[in-house]
Jmol script that loads the backbone (N, CA, C; Angstrom):
load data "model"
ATOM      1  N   UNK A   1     140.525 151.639  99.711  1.00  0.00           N
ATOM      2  CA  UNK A   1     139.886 151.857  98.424  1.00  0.00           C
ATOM      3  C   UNK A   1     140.030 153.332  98.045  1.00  0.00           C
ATOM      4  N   UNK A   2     140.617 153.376  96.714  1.00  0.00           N
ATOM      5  CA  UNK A   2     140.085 154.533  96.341  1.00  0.00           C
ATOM      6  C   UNK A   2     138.584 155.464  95.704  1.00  0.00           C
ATOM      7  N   UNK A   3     138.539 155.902  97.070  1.00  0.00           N
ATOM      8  CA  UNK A   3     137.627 156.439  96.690  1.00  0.00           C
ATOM      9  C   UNK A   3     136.992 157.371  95.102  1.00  0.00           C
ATOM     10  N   UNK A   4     138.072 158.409  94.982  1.00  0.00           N
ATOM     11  CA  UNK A   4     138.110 159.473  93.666  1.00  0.00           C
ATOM     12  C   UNK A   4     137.590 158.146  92.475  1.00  0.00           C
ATOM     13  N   UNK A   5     138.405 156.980  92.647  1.00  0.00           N
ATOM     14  CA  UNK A   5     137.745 156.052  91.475  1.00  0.00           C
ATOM     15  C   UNK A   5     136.717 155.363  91.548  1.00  0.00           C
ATOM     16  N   UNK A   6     135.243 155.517  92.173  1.00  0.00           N
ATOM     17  CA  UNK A   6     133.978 155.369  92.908  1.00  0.00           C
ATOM     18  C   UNK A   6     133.410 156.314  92.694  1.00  0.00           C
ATOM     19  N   UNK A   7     133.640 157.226  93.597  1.00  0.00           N
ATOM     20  CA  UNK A   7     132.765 158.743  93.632  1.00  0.00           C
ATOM     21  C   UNK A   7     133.108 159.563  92.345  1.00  0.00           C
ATOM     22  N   UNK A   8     132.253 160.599  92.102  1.00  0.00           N
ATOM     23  CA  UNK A   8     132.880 162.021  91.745  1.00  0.00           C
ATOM     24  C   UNK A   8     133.360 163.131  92.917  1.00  0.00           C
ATOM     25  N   UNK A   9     134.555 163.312  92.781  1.00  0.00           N
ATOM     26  CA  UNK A   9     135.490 164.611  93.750  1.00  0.00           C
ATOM     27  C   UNK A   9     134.376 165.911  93.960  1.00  0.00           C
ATOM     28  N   UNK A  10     133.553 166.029  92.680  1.00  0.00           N
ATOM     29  CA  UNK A  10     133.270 167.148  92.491  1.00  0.00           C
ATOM     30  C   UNK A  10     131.461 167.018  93.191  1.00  0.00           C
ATOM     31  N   UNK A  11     131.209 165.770  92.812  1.00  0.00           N
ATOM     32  CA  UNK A  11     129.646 165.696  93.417  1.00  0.00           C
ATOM     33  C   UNK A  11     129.784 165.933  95.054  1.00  0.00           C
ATOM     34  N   UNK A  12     130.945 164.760  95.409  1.00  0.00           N
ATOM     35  CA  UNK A  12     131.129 164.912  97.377  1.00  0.00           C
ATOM     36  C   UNK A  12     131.634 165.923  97.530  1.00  0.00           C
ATOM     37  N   UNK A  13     132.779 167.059  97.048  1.00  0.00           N
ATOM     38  CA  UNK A  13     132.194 168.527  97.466  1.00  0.00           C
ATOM     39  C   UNK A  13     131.517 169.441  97.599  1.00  0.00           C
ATOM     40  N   UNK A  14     130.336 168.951  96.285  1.00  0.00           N
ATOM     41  CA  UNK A  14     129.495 169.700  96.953  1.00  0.00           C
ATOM     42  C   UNK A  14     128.678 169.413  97.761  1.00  0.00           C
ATOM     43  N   UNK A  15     128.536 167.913  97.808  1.00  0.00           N
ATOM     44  CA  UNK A  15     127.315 167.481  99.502  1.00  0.00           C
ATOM     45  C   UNK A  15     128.179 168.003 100.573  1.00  0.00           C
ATOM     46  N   UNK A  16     129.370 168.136 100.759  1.00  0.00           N
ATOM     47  CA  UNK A  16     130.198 168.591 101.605  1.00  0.00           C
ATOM     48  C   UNK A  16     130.111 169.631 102.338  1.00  0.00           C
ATOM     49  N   UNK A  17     129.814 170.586 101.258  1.00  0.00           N
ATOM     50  CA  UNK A  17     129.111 172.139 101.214  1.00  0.00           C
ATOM     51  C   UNK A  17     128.002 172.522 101.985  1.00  0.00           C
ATOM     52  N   UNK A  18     127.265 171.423 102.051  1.00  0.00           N
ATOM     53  CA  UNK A  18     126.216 171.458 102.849  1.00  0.00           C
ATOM     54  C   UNK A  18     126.252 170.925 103.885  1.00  0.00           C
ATOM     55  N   UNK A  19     127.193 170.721 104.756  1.00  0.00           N
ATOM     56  CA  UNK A  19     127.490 170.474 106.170  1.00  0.00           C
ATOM     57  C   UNK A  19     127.807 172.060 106.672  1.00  0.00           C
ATOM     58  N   UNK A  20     128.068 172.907 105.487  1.00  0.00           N
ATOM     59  CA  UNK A  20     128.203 174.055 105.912  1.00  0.00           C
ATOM     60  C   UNK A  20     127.510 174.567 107.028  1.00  0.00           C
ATOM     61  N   UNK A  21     125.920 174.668 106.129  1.00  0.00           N
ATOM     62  CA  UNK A  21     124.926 175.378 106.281  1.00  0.00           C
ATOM     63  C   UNK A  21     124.422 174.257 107.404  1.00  0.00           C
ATOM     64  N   UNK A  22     124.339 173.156 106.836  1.00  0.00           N
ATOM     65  CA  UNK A  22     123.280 172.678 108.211  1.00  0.00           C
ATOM     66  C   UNK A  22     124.789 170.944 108.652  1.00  0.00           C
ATOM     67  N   UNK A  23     125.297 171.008 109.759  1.00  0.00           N
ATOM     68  CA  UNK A  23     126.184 170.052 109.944  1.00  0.00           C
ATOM     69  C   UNK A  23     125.744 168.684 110.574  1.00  0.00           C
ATOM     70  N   UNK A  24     126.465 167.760 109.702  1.00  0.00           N
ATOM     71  CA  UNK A  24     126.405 166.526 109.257  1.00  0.00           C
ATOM     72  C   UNK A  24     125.135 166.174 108.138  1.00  0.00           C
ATOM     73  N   UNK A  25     124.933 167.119 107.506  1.00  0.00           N
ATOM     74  CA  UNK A  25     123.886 166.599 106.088  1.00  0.00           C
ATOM     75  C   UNK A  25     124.692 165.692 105.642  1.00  0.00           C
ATOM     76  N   UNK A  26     125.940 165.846 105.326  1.00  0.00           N
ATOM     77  CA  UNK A  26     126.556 164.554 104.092  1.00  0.00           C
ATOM     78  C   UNK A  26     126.198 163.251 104.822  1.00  0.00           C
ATOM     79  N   UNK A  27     126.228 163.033 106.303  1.00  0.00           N
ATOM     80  CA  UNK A  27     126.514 161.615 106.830  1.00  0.00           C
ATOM     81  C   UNK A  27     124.817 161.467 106.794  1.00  0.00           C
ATOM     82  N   UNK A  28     124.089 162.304 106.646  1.00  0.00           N
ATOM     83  CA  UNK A  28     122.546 161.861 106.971  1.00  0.00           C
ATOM     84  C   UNK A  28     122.275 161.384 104.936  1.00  0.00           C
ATOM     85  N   UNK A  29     123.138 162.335 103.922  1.00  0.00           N
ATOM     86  CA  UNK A  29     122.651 162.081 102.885  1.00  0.00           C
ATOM     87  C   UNK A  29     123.376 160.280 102.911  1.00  0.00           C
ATOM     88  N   UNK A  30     124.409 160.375 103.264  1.00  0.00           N
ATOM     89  CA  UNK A  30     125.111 158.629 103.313  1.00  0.00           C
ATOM     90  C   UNK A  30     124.577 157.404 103.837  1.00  0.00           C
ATOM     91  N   UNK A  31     123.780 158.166 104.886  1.00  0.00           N
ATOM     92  CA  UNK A  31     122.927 157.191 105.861  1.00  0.00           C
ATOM     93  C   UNK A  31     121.714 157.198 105.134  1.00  0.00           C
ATOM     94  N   UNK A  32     121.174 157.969 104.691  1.00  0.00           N
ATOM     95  CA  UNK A  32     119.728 157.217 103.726  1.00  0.00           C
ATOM     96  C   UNK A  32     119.864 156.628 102.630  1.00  0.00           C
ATOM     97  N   UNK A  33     121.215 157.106 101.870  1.00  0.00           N
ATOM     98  CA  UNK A  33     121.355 155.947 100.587  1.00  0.00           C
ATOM     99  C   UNK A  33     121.727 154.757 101.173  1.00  0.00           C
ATOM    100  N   UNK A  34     122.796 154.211 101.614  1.00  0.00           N
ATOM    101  CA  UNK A  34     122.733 153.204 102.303  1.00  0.00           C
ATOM    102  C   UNK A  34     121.826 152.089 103.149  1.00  0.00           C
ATOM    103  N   UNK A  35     120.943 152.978 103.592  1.00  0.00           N
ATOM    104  CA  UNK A  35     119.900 152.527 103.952  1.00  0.00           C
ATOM    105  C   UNK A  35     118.817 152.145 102.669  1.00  0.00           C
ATOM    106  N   UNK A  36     118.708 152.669 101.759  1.00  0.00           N
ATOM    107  CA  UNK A  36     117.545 152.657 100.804  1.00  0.00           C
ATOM    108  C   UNK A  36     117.956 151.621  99.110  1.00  0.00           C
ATOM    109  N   UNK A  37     119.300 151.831  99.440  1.00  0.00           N
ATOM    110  CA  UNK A  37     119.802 151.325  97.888  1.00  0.00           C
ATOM    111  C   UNK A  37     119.524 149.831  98.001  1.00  0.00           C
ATOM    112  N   UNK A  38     119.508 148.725  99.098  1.00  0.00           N
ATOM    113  CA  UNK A  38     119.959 147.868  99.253  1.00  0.00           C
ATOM    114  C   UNK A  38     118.236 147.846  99.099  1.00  0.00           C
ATOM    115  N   UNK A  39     117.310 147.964  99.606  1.00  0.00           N
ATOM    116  CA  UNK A  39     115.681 147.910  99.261  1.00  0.00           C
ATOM    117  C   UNK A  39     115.830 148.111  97.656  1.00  0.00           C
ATOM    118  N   UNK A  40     116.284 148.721  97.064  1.00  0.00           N
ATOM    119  CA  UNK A  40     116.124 149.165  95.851  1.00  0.00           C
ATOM    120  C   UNK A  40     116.367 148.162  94.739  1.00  0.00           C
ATOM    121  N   UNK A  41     117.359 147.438  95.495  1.00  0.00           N
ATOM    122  CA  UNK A  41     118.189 146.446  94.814  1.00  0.00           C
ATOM    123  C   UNK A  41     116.936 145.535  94.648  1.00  0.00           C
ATOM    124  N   UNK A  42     116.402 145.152  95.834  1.00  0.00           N
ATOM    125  CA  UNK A  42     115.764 143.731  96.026  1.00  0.00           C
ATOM    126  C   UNK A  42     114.099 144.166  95.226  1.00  0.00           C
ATOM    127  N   UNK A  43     114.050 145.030  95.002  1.00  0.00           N
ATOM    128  CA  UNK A  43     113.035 145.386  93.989  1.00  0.00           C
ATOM    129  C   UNK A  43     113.315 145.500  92.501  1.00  0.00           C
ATOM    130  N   UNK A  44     114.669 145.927  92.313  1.00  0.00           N
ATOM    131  CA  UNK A  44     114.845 145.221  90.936  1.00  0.00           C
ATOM    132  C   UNK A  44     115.465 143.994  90.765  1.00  0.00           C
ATOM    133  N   UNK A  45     116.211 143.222  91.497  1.00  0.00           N
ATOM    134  CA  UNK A  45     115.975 142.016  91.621  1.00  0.00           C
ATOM    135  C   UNK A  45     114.757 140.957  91.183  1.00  0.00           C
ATOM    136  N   UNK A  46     113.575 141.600  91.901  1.00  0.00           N
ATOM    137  CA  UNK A  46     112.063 141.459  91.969  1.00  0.00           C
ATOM    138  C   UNK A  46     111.271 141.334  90.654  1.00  0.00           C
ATOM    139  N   UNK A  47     111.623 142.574  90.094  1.00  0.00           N
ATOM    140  CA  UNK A  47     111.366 143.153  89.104  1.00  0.00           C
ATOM    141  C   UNK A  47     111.986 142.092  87.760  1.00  0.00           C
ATOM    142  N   UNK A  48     113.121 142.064  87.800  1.00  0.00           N
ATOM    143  CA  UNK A  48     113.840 141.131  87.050  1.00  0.00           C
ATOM    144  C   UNK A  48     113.400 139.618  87.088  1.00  0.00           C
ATOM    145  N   UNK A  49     113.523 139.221  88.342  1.00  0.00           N
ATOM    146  CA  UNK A  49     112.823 137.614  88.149  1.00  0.00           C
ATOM    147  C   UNK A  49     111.867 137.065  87.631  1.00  0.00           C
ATOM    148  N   UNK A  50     110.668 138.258  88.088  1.00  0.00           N
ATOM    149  CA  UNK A  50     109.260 138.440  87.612  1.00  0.00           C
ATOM    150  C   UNK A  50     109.286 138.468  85.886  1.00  0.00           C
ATOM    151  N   UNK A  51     110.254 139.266  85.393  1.00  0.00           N
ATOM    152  CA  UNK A  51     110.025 139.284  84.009  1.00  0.00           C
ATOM    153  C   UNK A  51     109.352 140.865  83.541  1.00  0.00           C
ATOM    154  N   UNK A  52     109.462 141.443  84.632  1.00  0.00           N
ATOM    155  CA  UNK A  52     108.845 143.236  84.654  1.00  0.00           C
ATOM    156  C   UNK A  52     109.606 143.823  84.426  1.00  0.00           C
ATOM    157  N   UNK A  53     109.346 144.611  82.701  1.00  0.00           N
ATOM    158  CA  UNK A  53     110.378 145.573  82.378  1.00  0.00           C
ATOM    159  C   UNK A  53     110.087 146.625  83.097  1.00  0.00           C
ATOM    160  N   UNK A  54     108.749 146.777  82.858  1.00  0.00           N
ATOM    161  CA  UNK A  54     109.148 147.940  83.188  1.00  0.00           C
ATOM    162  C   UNK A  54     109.141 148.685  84.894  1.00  0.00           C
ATOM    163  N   UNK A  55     108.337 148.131  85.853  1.00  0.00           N
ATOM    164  CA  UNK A  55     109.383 147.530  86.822  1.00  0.00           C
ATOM    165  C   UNK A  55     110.816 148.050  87.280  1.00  0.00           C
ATOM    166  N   UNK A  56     111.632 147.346  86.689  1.00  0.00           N
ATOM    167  CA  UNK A  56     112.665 147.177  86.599  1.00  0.00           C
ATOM    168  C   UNK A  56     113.012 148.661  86.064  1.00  0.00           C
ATOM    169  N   UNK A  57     112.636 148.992  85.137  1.00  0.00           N
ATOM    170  CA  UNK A  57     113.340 150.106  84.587  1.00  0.00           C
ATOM    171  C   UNK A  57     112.806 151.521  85.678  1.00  0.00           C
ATOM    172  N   UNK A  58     111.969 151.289  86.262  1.00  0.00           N
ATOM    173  CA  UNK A  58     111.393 152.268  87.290  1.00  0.00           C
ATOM    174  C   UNK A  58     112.394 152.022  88.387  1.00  0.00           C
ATOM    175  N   UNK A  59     112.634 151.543  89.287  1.00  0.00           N
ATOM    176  CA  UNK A  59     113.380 151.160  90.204  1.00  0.00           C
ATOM    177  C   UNK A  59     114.774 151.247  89.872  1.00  0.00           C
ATOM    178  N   UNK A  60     115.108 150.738  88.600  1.00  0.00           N
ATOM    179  CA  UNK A  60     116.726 151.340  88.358  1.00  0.00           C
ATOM    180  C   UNK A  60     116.860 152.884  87.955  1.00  0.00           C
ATOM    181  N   UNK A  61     115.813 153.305  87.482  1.00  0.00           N
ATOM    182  CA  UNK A  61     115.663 155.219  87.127  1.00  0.00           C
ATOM    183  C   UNK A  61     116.035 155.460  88.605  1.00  0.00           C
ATOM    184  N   UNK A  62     115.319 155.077  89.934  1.00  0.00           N
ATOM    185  CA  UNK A  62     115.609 155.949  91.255  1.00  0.00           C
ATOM    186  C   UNK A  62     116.522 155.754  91.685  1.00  0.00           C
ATOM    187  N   UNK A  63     117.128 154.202  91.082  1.00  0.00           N
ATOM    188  CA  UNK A  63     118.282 154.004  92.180  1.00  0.00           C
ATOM    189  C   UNK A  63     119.773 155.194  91.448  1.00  0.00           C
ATOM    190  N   UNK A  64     119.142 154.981  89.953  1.00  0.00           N
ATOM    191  CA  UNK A  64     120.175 155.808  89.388  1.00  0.00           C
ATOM    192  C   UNK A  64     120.113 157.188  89.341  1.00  0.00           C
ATOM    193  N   UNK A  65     119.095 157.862  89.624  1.00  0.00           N
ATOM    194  CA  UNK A  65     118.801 159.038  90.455  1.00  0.00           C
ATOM    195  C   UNK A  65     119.845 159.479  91.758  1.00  0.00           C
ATOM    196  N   UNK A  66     119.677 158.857  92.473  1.00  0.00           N
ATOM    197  CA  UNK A  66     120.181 158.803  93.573  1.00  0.00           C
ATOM    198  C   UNK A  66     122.060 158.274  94.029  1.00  0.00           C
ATOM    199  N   UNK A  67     122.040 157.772  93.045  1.00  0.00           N
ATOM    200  CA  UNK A  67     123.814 157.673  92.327  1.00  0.00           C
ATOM    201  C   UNK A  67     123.833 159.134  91.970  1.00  0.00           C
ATOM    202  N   UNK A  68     123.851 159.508  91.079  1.00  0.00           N
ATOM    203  CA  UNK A  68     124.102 160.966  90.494  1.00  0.00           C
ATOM    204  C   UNK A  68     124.263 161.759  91.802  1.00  0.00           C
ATOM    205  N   UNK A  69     123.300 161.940  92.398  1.00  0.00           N
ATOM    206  CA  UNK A  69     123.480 162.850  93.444  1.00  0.00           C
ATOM    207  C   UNK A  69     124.476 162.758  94.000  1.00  0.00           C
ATOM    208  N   UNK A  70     124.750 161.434  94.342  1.00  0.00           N
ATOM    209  CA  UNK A  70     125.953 161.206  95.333  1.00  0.00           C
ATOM    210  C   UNK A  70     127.311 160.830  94.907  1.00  0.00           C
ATOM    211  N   UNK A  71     127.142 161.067  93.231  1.00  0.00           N
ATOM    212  CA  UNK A  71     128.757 160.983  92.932  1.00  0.00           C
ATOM    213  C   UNK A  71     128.902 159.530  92.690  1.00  0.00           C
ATOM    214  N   UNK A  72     128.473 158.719  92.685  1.00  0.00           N
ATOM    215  CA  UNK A  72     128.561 157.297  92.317  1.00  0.00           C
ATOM    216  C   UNK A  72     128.072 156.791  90.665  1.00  0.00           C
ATOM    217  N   UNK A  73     129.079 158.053  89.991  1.00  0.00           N
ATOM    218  CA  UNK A  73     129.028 157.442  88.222  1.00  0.00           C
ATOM    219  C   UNK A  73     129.081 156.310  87.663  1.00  0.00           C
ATOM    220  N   UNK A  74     130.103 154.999  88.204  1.00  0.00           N
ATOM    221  CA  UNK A  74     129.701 153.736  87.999  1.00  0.00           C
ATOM    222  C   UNK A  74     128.410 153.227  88.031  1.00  0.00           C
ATOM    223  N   UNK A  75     127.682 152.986  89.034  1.00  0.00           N
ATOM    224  CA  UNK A  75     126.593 152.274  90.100  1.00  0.00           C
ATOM    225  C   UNK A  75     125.732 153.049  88.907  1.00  0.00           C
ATOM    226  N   UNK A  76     125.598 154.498  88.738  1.00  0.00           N
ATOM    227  CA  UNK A  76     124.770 154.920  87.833  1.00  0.00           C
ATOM    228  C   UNK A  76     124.298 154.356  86.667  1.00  0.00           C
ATOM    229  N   UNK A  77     125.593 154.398  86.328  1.00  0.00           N
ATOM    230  CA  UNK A  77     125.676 153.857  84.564  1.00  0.00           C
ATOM    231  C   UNK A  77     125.192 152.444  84.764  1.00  0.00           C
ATOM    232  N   UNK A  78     125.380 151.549  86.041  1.00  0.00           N
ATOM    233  CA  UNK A  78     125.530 150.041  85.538  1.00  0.00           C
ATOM    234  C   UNK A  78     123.157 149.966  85.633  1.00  0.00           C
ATOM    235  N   UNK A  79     122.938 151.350  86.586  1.00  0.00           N
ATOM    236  CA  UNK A  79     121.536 151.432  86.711  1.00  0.00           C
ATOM    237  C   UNK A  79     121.213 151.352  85.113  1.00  0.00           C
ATOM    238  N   UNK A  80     121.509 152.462  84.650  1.00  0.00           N
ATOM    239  CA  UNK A  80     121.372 153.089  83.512  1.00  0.00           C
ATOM    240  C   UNK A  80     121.169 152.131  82.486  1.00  0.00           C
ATOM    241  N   UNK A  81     122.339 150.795  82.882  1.00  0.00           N
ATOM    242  CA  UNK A  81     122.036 149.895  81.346  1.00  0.00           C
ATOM    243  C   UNK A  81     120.695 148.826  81.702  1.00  0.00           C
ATOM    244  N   UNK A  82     120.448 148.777  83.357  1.00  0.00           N
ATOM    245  CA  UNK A  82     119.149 148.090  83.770  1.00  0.00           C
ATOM    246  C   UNK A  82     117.985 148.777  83.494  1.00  0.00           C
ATOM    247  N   UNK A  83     117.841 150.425  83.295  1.00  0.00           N
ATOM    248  CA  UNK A  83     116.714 150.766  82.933  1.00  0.00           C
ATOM    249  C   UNK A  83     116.301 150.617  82.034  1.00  0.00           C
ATOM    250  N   UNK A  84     117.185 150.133  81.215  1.00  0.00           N
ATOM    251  CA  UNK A  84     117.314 150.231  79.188  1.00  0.00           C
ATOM    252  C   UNK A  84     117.031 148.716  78.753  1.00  0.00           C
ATOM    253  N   UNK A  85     117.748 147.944  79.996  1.00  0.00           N
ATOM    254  CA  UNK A  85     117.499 146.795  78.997  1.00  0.00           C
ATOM    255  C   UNK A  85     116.584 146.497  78.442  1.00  0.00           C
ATOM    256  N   UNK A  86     116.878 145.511  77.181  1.00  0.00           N
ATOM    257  CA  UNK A  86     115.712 144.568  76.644  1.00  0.00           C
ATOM    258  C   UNK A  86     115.206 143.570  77.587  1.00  0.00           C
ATOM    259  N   UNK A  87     113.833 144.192  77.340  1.00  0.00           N
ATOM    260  CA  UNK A  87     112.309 142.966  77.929  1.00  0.00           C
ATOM    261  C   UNK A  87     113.352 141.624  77.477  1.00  0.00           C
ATOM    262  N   UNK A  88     113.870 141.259  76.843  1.00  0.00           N
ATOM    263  CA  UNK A  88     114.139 139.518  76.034  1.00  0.00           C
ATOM    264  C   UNK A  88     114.935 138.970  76.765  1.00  0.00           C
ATOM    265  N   UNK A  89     115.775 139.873  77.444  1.00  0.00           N
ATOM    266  CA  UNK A  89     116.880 139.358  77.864  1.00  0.00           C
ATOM    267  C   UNK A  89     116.574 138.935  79.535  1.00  0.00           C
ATOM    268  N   UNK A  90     115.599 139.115  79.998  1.00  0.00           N
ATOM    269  CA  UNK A  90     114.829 139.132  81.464  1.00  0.00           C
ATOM    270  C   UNK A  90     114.808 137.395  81.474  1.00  0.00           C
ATOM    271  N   UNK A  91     116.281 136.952  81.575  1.00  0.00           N
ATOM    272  CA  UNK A  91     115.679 135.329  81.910  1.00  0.00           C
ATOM    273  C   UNK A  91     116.972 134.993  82.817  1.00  0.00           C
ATOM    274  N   UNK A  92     116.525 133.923  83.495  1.00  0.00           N
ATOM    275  CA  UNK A  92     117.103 133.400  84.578  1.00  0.00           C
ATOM    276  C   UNK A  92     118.794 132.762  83.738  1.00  0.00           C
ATOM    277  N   UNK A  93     118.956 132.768  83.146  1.00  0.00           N
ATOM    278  CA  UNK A  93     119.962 132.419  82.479  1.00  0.00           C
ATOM    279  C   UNK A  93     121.250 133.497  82.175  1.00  0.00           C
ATOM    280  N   UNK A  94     120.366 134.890  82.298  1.00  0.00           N
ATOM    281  CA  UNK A  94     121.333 136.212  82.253  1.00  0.00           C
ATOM    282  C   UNK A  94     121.145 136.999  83.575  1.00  0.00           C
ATOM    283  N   UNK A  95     121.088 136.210  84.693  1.00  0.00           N
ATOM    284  CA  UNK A  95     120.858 136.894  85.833  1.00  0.00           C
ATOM    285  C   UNK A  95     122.366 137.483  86.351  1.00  0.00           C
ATOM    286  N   UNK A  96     122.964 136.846  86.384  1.00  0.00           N
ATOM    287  CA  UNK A  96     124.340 137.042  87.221  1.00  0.00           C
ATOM    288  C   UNK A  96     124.876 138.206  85.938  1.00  0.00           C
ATOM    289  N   UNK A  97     124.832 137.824  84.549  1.00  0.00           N
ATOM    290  CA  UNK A  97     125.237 138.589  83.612  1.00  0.00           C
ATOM    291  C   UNK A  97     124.848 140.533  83.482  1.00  0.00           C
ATOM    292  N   UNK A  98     123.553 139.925  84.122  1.00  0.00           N
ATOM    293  CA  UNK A  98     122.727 141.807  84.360  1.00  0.00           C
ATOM    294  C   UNK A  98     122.986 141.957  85.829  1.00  0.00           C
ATOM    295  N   UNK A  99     122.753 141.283  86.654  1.00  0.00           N
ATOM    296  CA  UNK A  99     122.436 141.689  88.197  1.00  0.00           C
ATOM    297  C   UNK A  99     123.930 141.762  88.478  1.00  0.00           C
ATOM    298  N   UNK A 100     124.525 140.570  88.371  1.00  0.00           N
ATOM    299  CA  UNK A 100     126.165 140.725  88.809  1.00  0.00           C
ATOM    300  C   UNK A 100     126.648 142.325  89.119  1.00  0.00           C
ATOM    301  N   UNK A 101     127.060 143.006  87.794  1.00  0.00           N
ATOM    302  CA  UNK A 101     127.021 144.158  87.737  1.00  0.00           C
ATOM    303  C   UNK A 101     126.946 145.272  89.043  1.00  0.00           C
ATOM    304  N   UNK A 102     125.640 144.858  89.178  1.00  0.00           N
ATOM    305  CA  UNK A 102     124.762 145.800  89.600  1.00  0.00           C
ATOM    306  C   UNK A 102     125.322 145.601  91.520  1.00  0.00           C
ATOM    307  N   UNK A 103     125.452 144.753  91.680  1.00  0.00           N
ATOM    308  CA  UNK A 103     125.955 144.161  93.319  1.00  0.00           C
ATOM    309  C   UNK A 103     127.585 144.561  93.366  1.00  0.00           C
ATOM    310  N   UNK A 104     128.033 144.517  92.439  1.00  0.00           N
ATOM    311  CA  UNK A 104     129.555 144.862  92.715  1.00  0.00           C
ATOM    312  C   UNK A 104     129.763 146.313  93.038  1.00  0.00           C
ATOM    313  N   UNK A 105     128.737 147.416  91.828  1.00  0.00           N
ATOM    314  CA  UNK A 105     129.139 148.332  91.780  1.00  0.00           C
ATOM    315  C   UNK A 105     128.168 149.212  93.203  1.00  0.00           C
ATOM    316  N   UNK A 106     127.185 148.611  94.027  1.00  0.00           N
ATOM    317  CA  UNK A 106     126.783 149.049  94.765  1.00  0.00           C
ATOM    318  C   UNK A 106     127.502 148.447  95.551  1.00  0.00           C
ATOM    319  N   UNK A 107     128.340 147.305  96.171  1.00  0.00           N
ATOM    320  CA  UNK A 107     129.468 147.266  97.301  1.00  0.00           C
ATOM    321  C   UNK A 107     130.440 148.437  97.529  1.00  0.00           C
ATOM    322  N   UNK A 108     130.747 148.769  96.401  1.00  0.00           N
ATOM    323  CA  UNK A 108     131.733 149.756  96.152  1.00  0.00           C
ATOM    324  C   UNK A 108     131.627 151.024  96.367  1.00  0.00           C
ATOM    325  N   UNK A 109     130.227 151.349  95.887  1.00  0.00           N
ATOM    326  CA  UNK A 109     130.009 152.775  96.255  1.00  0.00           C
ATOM    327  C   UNK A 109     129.331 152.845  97.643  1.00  0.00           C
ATOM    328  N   UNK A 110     129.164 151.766  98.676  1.00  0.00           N
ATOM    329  CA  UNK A 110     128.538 151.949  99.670  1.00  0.00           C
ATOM    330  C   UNK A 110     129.861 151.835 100.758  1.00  0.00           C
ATOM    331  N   UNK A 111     130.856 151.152 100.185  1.00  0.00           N
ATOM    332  CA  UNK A 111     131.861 151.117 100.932  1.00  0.00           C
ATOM    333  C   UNK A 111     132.547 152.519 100.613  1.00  0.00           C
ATOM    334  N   UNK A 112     132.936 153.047  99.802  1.00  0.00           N
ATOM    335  CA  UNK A 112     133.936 154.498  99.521  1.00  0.00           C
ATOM    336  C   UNK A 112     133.018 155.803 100.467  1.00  0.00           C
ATOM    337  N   UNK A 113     131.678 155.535 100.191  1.00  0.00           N
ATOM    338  CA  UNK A 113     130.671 156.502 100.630  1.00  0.00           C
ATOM    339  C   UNK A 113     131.136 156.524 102.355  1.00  0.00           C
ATOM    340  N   UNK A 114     130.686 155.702 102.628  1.00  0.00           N
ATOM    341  CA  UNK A 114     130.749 154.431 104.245  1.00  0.00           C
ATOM    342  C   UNK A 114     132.541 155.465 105.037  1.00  0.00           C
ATOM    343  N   UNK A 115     133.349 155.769 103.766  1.00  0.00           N
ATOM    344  CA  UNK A 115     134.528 155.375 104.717  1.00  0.00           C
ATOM    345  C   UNK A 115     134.513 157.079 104.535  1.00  0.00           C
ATOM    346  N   UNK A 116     134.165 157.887 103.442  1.00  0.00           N
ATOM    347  CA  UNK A 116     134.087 159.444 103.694  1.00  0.00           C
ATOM    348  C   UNK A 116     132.963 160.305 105.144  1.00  0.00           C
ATOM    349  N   UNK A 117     131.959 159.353 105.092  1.00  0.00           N
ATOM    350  CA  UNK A 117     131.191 159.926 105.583  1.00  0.00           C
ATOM    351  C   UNK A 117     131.956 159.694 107.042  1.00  0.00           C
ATOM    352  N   UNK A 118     132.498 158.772 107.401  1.00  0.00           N
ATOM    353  CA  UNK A 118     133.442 158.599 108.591  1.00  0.00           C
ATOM    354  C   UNK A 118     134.218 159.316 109.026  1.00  0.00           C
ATOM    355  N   UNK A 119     134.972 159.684 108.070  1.00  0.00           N
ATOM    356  CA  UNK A 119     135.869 160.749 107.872  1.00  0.00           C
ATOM    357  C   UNK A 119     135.466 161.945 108.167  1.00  0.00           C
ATOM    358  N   UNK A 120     134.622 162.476 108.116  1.00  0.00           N
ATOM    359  CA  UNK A 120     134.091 163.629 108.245  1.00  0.00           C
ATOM    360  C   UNK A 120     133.719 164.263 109.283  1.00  0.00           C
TER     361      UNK A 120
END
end "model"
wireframe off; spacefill off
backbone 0.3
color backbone group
C-alpha cells in the first residue's frame, strides 16, 4: 500500500521528529491510535443506531481529531462528514451508506500507519 496516498508525508515527519527527542514516540503515538480508533468506531456506530446526533458528532470530532494528528486526511474528512451529518438521515437504511465509509477508510489508515511504524 501506498502509504503517501493515506497519510500526510508532512504530518509523519513530523511525529518522526519526535523519536528524536524521546525514541520510539511515533510507534507509541501508532500504538494508541490503533488501539483507541477501533473503540471509537463502536461508539459511533452506537451513537448512530441509537439515533444520537449528537453523540455521534462528539465521537467523530475525536476520532477526527486524532486523524489530523496523524496524517490520516481521508479517515478525517470521512469523520468530518459524520460529525455534520443530518439528525434525518440516522436510519438503519443508510447505515452501510454513512458507516461503510467510515470502516474502509480506518482499515487503511491503520494498515499504512501499522506498516511505517514497523519500519521504523
Amino acid at each position: 500500500m501506498r502509504t503517501d496516498a493515506v497519510l500526510d508525508p508532512a504530518a509523519i515527519a513530523l511525529l518522526r521528529s519526535l523519536d528524536e527527542q524521546k525514541p520510539g514516540s511515533f510507534r507509541d503515538f501508532v500504538r494508541m491510535f490503533v488501539t483507541e480508533a477501533p473503540e471509537r468506531v463502536k461508539k459511533i456506530e452506537a451513537a448512530y443506531k441509537a439515533g444520537n446526533a449528537s453523540d455521534l458528532s462528539q465521537h467523530a470530532h475525536y476520532l477526527r481529531s486524532a486523524c489530523l494528528a496523524l496524517g490520516a486526511g481521508q479517515l478525517a474528512a470521512t469523520c468530518h462528514d459524520l460529525e455534520h451529518l443530518d439528525p434525518q438521515s440516522l436510519t438503519a437504511g443508510n447505515t452501510e451508506l454513512n458507516l461503510g465509509p467510515l470502516h474502509a477508510r480506518l482499515r487503511e489508515a491503520m494498515i499504512a500507519l501499522l506498516e511505517l511504524a514497523e519500519a521504523s
